[in-house]
Residue, then its C-alpha position, 0 to 999 in steps of 0.5 A: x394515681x395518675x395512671x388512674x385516671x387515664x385508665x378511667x378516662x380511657x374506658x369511658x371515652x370507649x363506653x361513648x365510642x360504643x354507644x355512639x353506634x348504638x342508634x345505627x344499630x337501632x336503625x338496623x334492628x328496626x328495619x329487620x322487624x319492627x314488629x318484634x322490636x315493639x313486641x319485645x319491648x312491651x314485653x320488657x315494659x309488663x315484666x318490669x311492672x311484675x315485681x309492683x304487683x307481687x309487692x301489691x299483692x303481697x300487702x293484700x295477702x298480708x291484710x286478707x290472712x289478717x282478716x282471715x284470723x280474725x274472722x276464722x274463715x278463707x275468704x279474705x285470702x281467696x282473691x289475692x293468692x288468685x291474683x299472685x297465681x295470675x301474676x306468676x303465670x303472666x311472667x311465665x308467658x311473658x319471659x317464653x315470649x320474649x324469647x321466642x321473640x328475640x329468637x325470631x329477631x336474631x335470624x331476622x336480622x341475619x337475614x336482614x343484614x345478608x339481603x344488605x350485604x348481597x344489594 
């Protein structure tokens, strides 16, 4: 049991070590492009409102295919299967940006960190 616990204490004094670092690596990141930095975090920030708006717009897909039985016609339906589509494809573009992004980040950063090395 004892042995337990020193294995967790361990870990977690190895998981503090890590992110003591963590701002250095910030730092070193941001001066490479802060720009693509920004860019990647807006990214992140619109992906993580995503799932909000599909459950949104499934509650209004629901209600509009209930008014759309009772009134026999496809108009309550129109506008949230419009917006789900629009939702979809803003994903899409965003995870192929975010991509491209942190792609173009990686050889900044080496590039970066070579100019270091080299001064």
């Amino acid at each position: 049991m004892q042995n337990d616990d020193e294995t967790k204490k361990f870990k977690l004094r190895d998981i503090f070590k890590v992110c003591g670092g963590l701002p250095r690596v910030l730092r070193l990141v941001w001066e490479a492009s802060p720009a693509l930095m920004l860019g990647m975090a807006l990214i992140t920030l619109l992906q993580g409102i995503t799932p909000l708006a599909t459950v949104i717009i499934a509650r209004l897909l629901i209600d509009g295919a209930l008014q759309a039985i009772a009134r026999g016609a496809i108009e309550p339906v129109v506008l949230p299967v419009l917006l789900q589509l629009a939702v979809s494809l803003a994903g899409i573009v965003c995870g192929r940006l975010y991509s491209t992004f942190e792609i173009l980040l990686i050889y900044r950063l080496s590039n970066h960190m070579t100019l270091l090395i080299l001064r």
